[in-house]
GUTORVEX-655086 format. One record per residue (C-alpha): residue number from 1; residue in one letter; x, y, z. Coordinates in steps of 0.001 Angstrom, whole numbers, always signed. Example, Ala and Ser with C-alpha at 12.3 -4.5 7.8 and 13.67 -1.06 7.14 Angstrom:
<site resi="1" resn="A" xx="+12300" yy="-4500" zz="+7800"/>
<site resi="2" resn="S" xx="+13670" yy="-1060" zz="+7140"/>
END
This chain:
<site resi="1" resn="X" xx="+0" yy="+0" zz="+0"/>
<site resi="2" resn="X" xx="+1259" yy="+3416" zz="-1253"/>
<site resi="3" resn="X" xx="+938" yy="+6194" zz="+1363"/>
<site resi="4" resn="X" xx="-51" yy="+8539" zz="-2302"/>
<site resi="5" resn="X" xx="-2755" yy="+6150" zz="-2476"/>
<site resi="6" resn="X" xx="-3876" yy="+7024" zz="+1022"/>
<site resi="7" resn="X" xx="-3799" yy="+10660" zz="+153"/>
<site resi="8" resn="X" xx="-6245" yy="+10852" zz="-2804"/>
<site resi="9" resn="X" xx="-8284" yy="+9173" zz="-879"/>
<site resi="10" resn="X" xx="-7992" yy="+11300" zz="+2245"/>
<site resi="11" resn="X" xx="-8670" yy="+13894" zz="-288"/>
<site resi="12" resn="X" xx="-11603" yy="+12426" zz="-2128"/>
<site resi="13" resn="X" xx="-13324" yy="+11770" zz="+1573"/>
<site resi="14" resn="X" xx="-12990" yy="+15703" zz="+2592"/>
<site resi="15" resn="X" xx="-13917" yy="+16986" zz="-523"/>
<site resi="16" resn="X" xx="-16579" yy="+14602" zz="-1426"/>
<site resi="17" resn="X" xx="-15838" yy="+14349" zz="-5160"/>
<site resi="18" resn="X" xx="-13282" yy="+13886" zz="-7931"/>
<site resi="19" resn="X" xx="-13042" yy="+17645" zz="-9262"/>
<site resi="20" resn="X" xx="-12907" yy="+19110" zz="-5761"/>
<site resi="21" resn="X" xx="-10276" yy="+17199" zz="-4327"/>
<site resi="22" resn="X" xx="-8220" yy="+17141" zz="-7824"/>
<site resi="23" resn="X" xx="-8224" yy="+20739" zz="-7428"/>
<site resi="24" resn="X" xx="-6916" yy="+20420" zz="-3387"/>
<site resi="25" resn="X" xx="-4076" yy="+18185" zz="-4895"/>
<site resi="26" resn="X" xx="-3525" yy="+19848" zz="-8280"/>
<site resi="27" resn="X" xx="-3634" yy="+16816" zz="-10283"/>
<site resi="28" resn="X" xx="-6861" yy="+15269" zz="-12587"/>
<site resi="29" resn="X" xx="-10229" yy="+13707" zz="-11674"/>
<site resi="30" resn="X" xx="-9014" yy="+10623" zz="-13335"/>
<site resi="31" resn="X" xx="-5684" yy="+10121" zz="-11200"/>
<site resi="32" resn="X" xx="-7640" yy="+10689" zz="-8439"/>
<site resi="33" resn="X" xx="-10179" yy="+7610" zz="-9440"/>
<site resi="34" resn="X" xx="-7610" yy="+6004" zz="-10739"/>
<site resi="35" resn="X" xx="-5755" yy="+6030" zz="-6771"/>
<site resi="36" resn="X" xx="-9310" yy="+5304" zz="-5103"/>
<site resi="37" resn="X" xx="-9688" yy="+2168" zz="-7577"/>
<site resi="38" resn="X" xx="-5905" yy="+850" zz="-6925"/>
<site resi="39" resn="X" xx="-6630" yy="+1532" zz="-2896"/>
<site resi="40" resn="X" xx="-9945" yy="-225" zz="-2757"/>
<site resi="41" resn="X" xx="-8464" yy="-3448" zz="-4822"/>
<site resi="42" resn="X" xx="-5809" yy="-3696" zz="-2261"/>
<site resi="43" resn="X" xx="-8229" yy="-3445" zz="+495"/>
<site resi="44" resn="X" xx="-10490" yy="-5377" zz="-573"/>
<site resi="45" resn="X" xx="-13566" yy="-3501" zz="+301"/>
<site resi="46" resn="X" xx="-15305" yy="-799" zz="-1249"/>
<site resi="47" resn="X" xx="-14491" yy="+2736" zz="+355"/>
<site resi="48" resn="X" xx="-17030" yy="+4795" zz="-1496"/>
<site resi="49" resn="X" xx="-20733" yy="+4779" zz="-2692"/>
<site resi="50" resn="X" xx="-20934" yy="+6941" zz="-5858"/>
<site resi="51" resn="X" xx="-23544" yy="+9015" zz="-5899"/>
<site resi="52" resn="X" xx="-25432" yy="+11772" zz="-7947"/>
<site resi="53" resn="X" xx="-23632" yy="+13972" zz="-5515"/>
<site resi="54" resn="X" xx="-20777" yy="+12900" zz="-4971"/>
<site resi="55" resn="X" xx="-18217" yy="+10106" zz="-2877"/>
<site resi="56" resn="X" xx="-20089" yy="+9338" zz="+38"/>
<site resi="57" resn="X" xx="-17761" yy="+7151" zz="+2688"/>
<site resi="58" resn="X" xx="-19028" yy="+3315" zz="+3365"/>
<site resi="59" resn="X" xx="-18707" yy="+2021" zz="+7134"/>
<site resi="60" resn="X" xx="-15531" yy="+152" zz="+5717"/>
<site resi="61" resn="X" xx="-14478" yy="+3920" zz="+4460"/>
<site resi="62" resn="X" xx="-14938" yy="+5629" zz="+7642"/>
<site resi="63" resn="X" xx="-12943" yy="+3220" zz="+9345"/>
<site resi="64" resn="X" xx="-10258" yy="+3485" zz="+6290"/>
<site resi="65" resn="X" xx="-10301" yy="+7204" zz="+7087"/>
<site resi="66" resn="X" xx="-9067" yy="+7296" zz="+10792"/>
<site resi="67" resn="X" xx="-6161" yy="+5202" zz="+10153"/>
<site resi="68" resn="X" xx="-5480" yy="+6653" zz="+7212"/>
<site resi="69" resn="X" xx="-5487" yy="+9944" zz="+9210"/>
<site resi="70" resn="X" xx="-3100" yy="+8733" zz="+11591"/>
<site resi="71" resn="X" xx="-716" yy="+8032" zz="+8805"/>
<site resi="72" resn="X" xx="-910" yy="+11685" zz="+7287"/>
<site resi="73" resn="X" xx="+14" yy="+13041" zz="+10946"/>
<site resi="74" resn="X" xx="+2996" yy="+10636" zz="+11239"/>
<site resi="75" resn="X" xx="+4075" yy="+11629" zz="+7287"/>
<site resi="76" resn="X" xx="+3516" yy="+15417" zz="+7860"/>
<site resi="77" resn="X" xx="+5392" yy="+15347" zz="+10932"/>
<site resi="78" resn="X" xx="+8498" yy="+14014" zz="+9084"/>
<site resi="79" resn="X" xx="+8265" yy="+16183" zz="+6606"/>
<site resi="80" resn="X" xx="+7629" yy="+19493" zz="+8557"/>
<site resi="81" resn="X" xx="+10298" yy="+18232" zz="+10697"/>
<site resi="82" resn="X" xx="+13099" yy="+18062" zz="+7680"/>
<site resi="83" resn="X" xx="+12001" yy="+20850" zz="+6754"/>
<site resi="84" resn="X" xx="+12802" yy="+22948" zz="+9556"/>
<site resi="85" resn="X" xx="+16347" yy="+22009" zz="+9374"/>
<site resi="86" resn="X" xx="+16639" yy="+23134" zz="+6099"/>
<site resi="87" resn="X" xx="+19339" yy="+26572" zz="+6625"/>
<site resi="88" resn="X" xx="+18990" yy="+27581" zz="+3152"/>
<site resi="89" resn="X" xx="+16977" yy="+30322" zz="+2627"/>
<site resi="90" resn="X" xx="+15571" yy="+29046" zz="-856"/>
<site resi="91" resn="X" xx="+12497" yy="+27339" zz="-2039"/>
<site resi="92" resn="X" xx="+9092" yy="+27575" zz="-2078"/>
<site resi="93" resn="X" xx="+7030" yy="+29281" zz="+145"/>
<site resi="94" resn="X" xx="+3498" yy="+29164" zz="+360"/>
<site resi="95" resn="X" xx="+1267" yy="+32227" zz="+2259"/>
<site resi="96" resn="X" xx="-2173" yy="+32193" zz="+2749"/>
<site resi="97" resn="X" xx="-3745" yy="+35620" zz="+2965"/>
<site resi="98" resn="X" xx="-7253" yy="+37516" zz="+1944"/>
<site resi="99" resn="X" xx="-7583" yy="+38593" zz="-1640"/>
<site resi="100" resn="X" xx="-7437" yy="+42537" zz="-536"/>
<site resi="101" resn="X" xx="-4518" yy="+41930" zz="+1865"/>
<site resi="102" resn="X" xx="-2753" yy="+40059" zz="-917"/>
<site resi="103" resn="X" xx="-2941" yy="+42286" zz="-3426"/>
<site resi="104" resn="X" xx="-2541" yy="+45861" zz="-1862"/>
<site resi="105" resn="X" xx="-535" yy="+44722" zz="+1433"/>
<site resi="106" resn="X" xx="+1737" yy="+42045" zz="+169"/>
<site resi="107" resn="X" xx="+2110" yy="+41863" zz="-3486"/>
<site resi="108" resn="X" xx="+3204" yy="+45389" zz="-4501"/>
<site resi="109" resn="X" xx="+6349" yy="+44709" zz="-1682"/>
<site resi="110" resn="X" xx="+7358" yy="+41530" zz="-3573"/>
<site resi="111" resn="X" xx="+9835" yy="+42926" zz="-5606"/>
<site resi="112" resn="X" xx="+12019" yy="+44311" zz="-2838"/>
<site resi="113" resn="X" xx="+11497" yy="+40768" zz="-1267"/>
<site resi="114" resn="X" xx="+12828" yy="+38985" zz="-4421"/>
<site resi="115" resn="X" xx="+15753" yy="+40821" zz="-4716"/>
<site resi="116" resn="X" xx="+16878" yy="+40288" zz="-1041"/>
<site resi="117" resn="X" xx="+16129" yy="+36571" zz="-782"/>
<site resi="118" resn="X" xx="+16392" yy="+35666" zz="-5208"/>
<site resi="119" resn="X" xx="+16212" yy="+32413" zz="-4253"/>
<site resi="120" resn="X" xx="+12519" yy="+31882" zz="-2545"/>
<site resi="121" resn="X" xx="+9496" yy="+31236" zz="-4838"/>
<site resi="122" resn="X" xx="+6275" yy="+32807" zz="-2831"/>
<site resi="123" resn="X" xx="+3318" yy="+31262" zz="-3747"/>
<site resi="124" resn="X" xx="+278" yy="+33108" zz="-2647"/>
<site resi="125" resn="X" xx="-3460" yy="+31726" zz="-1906"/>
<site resi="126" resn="X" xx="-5590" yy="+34431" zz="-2203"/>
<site resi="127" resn="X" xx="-8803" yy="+33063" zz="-238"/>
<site resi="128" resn="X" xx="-11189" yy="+33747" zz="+2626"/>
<site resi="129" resn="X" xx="-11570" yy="+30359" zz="+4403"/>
<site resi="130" resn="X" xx="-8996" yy="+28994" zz="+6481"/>
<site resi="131" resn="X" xx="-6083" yy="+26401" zz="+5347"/>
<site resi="132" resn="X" xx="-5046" yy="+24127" zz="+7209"/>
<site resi="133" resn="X" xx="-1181" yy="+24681" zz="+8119"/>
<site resi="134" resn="X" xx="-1000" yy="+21384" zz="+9802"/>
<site resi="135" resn="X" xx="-1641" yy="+19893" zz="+6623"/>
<site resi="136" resn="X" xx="+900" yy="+22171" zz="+4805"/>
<site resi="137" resn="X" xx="-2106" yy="+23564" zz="+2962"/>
<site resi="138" resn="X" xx="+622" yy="+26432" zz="+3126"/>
<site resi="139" resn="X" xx="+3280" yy="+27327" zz="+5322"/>
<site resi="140" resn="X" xx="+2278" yy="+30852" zz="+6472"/>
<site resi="141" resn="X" xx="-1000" yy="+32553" zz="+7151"/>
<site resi="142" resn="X" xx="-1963" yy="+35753" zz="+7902"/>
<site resi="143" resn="X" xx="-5084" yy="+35807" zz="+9663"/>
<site resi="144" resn="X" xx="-7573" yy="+38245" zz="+11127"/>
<site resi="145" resn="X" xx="-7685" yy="+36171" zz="+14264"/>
<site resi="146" resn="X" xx="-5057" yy="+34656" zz="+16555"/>
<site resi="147" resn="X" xx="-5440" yy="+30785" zz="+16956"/>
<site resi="148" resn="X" xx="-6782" yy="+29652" zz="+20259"/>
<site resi="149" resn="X" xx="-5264" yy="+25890" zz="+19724"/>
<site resi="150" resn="X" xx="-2488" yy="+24044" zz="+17649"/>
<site resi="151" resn="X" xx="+1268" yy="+24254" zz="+17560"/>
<site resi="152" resn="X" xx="+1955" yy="+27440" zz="+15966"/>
<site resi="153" resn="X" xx="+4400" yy="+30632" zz="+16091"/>
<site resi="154" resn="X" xx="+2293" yy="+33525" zz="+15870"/>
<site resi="155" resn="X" xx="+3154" yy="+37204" zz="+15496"/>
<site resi="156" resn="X" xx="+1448" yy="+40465" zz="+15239"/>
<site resi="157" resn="X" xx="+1331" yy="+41821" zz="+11982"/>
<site resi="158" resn="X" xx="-492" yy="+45083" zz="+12356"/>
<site resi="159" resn="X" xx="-4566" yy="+45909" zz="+11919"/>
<site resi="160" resn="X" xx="-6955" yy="+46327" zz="+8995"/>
<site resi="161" resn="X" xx="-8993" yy="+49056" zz="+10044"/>
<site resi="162" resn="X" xx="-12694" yy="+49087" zz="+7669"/>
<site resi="163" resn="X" xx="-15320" yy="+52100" zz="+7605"/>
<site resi="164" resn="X" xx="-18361" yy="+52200" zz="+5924"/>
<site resi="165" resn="X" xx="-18428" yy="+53385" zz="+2585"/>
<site resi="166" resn="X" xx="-20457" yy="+54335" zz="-633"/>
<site resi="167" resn="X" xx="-20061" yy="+56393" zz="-3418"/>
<site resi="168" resn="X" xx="-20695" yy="+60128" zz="-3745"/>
<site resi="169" resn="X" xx="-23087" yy="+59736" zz="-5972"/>
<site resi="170" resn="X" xx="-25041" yy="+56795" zz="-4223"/>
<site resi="171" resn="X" xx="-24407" yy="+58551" zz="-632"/>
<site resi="172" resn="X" xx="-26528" yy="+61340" zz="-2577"/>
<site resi="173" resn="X" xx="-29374" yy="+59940" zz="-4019"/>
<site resi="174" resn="X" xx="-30270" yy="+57792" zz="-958"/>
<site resi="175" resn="X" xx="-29358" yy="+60966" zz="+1402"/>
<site resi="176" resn="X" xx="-27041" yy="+59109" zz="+3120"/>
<site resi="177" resn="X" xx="-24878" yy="+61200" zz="+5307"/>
<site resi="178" resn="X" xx="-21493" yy="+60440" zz="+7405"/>
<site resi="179" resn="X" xx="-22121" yy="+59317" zz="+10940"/>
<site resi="180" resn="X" xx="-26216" yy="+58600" zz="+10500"/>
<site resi="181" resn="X" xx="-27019" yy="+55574" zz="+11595"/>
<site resi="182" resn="X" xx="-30147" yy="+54977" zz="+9452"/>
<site resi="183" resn="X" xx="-29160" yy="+52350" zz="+6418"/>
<site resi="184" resn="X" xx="-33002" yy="+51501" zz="+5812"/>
<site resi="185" resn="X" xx="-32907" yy="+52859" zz="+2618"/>
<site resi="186" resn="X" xx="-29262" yy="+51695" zz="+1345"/>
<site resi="187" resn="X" xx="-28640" yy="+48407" zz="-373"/>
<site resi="188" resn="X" xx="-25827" yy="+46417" zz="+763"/>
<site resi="189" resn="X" xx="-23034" yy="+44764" zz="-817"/>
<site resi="190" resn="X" xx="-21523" yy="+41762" zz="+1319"/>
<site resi="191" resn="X" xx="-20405" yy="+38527" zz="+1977"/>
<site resi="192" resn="X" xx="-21718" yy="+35088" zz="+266"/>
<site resi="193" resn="X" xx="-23399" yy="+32572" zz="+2933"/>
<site resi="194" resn="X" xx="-20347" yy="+31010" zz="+3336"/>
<site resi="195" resn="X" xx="-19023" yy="+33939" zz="+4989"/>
<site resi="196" resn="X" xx="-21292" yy="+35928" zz="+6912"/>
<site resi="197" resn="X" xx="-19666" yy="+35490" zz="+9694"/>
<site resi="198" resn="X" xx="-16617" yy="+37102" zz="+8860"/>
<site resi="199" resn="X" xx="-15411" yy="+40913" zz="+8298"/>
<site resi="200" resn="X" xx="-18476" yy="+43097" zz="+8113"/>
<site resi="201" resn="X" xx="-21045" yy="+40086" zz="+7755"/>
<site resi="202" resn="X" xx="-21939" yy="+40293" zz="+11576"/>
<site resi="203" resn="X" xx="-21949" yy="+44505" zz="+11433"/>
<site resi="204" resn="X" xx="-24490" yy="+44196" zz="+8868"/>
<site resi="205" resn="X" xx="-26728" yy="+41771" zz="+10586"/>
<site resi="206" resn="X" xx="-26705" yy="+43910" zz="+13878"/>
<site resi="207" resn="X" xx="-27151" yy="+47659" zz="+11836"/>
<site resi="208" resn="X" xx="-28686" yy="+47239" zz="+8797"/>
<site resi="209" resn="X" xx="-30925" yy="+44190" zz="+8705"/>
<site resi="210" resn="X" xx="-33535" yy="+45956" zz="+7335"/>
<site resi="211" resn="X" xx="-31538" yy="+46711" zz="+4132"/>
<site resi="212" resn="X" xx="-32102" yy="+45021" zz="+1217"/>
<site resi="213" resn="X" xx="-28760" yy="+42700" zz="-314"/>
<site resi="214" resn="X" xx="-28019" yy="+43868" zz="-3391"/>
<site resi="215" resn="X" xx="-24749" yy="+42399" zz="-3707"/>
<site resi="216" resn="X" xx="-23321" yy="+39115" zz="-2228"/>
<site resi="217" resn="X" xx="-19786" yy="+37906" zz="-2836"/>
<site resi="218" resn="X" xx="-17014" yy="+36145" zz="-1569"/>
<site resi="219" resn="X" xx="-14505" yy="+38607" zz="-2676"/>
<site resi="220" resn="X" xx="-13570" yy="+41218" zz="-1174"/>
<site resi="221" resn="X" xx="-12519" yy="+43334" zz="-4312"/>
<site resi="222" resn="X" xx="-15599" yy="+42690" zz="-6220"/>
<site resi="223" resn="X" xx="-17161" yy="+44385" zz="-3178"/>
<site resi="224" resn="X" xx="-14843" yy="+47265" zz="-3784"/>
<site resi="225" resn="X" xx="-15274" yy="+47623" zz="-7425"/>
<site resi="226" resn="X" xx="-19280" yy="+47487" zz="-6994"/>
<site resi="227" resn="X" xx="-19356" yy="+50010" zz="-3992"/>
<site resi="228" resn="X" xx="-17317" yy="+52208" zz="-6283"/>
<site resi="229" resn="X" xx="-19421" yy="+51982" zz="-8721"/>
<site resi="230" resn="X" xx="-22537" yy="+53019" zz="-6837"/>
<site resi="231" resn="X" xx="-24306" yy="+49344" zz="-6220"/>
<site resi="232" resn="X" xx="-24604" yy="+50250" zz="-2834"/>
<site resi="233" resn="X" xx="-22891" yy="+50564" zz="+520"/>
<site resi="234" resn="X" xx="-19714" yy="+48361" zz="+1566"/>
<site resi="235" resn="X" xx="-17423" yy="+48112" zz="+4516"/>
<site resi="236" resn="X" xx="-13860" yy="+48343" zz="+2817"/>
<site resi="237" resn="X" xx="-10884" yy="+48261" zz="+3937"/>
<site resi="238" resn="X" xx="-10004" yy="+52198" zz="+4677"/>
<site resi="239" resn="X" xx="-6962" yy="+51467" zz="+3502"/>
<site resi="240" resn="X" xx="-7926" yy="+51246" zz="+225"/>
<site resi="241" resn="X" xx="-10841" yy="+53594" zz="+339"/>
<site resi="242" resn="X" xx="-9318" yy="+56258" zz="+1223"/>
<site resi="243" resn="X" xx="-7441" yy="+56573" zz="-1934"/>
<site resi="244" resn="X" xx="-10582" yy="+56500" zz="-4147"/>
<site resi="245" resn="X" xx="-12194" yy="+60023" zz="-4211"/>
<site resi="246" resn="X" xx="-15625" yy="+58784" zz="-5570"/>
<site resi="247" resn="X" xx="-16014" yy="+57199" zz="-2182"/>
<site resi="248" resn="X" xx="-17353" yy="+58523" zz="+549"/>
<site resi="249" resn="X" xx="-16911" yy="+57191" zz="+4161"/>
<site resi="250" resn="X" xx="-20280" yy="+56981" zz="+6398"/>
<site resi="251" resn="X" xx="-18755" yy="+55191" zz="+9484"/>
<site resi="252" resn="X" xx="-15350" yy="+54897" zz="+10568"/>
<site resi="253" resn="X" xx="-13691" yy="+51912" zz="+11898"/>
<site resi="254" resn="X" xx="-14224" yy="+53028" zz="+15388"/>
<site resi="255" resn="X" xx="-18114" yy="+52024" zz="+14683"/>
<site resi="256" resn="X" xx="-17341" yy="+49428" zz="+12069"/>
<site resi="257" resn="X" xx="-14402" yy="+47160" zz="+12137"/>
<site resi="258" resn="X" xx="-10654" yy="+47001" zz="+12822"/>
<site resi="259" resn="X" xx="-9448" yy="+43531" zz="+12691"/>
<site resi="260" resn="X" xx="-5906" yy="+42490" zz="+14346"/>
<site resi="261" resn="X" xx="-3720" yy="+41051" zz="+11735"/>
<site resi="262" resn="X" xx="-1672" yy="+37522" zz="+12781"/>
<site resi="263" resn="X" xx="+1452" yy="+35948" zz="+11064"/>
<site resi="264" resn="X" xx="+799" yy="+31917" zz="+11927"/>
<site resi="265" resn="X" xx="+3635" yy="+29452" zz="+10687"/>
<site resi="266" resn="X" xx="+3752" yy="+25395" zz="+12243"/>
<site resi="267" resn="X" xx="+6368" yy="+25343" zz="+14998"/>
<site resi="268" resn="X" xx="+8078" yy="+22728" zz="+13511"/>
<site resi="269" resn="X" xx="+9139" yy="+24512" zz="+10124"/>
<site resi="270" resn="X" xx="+9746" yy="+28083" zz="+11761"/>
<site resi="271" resn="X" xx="+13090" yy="+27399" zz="+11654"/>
<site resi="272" resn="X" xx="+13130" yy="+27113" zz="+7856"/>
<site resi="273" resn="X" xx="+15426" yy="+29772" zz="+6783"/>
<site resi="274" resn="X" xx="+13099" yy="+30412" zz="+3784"/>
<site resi="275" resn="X" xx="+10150" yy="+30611" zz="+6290"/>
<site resi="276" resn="X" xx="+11367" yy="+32718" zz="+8619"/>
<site resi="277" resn="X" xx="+12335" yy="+35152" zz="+5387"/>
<site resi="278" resn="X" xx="+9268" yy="+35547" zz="+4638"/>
<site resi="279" resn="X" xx="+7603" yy="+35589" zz="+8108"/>
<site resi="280" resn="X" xx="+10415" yy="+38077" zz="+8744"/>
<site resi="281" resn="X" xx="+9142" yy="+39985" zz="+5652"/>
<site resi="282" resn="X" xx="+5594" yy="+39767" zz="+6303"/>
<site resi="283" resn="X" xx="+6095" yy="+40950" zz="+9725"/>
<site resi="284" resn="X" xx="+8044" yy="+44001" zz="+9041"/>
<site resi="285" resn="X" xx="+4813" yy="+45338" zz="+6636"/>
<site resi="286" resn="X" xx="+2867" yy="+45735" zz="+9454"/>
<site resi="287" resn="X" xx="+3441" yy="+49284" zz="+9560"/>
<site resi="288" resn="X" xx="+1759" yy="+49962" zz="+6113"/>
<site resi="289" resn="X" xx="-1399" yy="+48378" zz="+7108"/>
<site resi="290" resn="X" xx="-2167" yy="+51658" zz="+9379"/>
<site resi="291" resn="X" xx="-5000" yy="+53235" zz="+8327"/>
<site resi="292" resn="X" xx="-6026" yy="+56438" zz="+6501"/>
<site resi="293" resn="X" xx="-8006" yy="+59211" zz="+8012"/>
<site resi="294" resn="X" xx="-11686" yy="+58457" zz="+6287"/>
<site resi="295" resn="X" xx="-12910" yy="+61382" zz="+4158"/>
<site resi="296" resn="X" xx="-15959" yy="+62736" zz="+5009"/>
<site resi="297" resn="X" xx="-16680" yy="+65452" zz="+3020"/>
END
């Protein structure tokens, strides 16, 4: 029994299909099937029921699962393990951040990065739901809220203050002024179910529940580029807002949303030259995540 054979179908089990988890492992639906297949013929047993939607485990798959589980632990900690005594600060490095921190925080300081440390390939993951670092879903996260569990270094990496916003022309035609705290006639532009919970989702709920969605999205820069455009009100980062004259801010952070900014890396690779580069690097941007003063006028 291959331990890759044990992965796909770790994979297969969490996402619940071939596409999904050939997209988690970057390879095709039919290696993945093809692994599964192999697996199950050693075993002997079937590990799946194929169904309209989807791999669905057996009893015999479930059980498959927790040893199989065990396995990836014992293979992960080996690797993460080499890893960290790796001095050479070159390689791959993999951070997981939001798609707005990512591309205004992180991104445009890459090139100074690069030509320090030539050697390290970043590879960013631009997304809103959490990886898993234990896995080495990536090696470095930044997230808006410090673990409360696990085995990880964790350091500060600034705040992302977010205000209220909507265009001047919107803010206008629904006579929406800064500081008012009536939204009943504003449409807002927010987060897909998936993540209502996070950044302004919860705001919303508590201040403006009688406003109609007109928006929904999990990305944060399609809520940008539609608040800009007069769709309806947003919370942005001020950060970015504050650069765009056609916005207007109608709450500052102070009554929105500041969220404290964490570097997280696995304790056993922080000693990864190439990690600690880049945690180093990611760090030291802290100070450019301070917010701007939100334009009111």
């Amino acid at each position: 029994m291959e331990w890759d054979d044990l992965k796909h179908f770790l994979a297969v089990s969490r996402a619940g299909g071939l596409a999904d988890a050939a997209r988690v492992l970057k390879t095709s639906p039919s290696t993945i099937a093809r692994r599964v297949a192999s697996l199950e013929r050693q075993l002997g047993v079937r590990l799946f029921d194929r169904t309209r939607n989807g791999y669905a485990l057996t009893e015999n798959g479930k059980s498959v699962q927790r040893k199989a589980e065990e396995v990836e632990d014992a293979v992960l900690s080996v690797e993460r393990d080499a890893l960290g005594k790796d001095s050479r600060p070159s390689g791959k490095v993999r951070i997981a951040a939001t798609d707005d921190i990512a591309t205004h925080v992180i991104a445009p300081r890459l090139p100074e990065f690069s030509r320090k440390y030539p050697s390290i390939a970043i590879e960013i993951f631009a997304r809103m739901d959490l990886v898993n670092l234990t896995r080495r879903e990536a090696d470095i996260a930044i997230r808006g809220r410090k673990p409360a569990d696990g085995d990880f270094v964790v350091r500060p990496a600034g705040r992302w203050s977010m205000g209220l916003y909507a265009s001047r022309s919107y803010a206008k035609s629904r006579k929406l002024t800064p500081g008012n705290s009536d939204l009943s006639n504003a449409g807002i532009i927010t987060w897909t179910q998936d993540y209502a919970h996070v950044r302004g989702g919860a705001w919303f709920a508590e201040h403006a529940s009688r406003s109609p969605i007109v928006l929904a999205s999990d990305s944060a820069r399609v809520h940008f580029a539609a608040c800009k455009a007069g769709m309806g009100i947003a919370i942005l980062p001020t950060k970015l807002a504050e650069r765009e004259r056609q916005l207007i801010c109608l709450m500052p952070p102070e009554r929105v949303l500041t969220v404290e900014l964490w570097v997280v890396v696995h304790r056993d690779i922080v000693r990864t030259a190439r990690v600690r580069a880049v945690m180093d690097f990611l760090t030291d941007l802290a100070p450019k995540q301070a917010r701007g003063t939100p334009s009111q006028d």
